[in-house]
C-alpha positions in Angstrom: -3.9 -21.7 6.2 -5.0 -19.2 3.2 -3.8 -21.4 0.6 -5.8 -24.7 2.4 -8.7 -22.9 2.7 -8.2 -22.0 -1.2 -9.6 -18.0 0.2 -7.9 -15.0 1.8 -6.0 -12.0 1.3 -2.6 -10.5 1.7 -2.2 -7.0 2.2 1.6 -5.3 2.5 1.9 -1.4 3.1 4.4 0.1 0.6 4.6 3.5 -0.2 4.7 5.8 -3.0 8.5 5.8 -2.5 8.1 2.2 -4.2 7.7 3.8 -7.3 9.9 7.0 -7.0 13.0 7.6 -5.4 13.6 10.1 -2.7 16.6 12.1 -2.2 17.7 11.5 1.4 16.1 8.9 2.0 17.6 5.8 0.8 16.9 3.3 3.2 13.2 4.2 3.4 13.2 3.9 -0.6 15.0 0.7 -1.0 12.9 -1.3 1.5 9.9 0.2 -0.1 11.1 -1.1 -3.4 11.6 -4.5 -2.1 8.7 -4.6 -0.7 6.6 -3.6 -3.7 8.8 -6.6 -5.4 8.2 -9.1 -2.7 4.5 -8.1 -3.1 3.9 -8.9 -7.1 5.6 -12.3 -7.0 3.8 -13.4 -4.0 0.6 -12.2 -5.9 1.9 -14.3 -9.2 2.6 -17.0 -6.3 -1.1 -17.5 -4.7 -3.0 -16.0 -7.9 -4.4 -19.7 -8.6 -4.4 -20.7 -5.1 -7.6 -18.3 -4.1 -5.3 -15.9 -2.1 -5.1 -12.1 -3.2 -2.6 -9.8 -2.2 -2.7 -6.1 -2.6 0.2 -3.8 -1.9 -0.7 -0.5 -0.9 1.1 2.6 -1.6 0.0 5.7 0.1 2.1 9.2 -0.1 2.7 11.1 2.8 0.2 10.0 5.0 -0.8 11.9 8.2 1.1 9.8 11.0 3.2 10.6 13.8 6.6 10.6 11.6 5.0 14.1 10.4 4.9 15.4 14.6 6.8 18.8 14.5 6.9 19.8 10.8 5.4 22.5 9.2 3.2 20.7 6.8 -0.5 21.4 7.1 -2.6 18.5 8.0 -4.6 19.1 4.7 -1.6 18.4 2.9 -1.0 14.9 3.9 -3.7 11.7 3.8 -6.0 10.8 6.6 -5.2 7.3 7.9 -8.7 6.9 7.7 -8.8 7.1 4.3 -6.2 4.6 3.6 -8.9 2.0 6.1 -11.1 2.6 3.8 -9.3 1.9 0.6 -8.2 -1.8 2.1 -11.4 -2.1 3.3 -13.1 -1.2 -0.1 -10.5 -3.9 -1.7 -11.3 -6.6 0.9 -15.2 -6.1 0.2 -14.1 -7.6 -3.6 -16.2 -10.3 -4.7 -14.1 -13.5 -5.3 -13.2 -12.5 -9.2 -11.3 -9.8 -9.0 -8.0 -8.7 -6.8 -6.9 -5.0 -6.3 -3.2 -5.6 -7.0 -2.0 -2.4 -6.4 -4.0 1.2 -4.8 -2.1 3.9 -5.3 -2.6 7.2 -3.2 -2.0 10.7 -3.1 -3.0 13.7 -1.4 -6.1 15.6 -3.4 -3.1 18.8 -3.8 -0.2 16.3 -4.8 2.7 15.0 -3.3 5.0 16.7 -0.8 
């Protein structure tokens, strides 16, 4: 329906794990890679059909997968803040597409 319409956008959560491998945690890693993949040819794909597609690759964000560690909250990304990024790449006028927003907590990764 985006392509008929000649206007939307795409967006796929990946992780910083799609650029950087992780010890112990393989499977995490490689379906973050593939998706990150899968994500730049569709954008190559529906570039001159008026579609965008943005992957977006936040660290360790703070979700429930973090429940019961140690980690101060400070340390990991409010969700909220990875809203706003989509939402600041949506709000693009119709000449430019975000391909790729990468973030990280203000103190680095984990």
């Amino acid at each position: 329906m985006m392509v008929e319409r000649g206007k939307g956008h795409i967006f796929n959560l990946c992780s910083v794990a799609s650029l950087k491998a992780y010890a112990d945690s393989g499977s995490y890693t490689i379906t973050k890679y593939a998706m990150l993949g899968f994500t730049r040819c569709l954008r190559l794909e529906l570039q001159n059909k008026g579609v965008k597609v943005t992957a977006i690759l936040p660290s360790s964000t703070n979700t429930a997968s973090w429940e019961g560690s140690n980690i101060p909250s400070e340390r990991l990304i409010d969700p909220k803040e990875v809203a706003q990024a989509i939402w600041n790449a949506w709000n693009t006028g119709p000449t430019v597409c975000l391909e790729e927003i990468l973030l990280r907590p203000m103190k680095g990764d984990l």
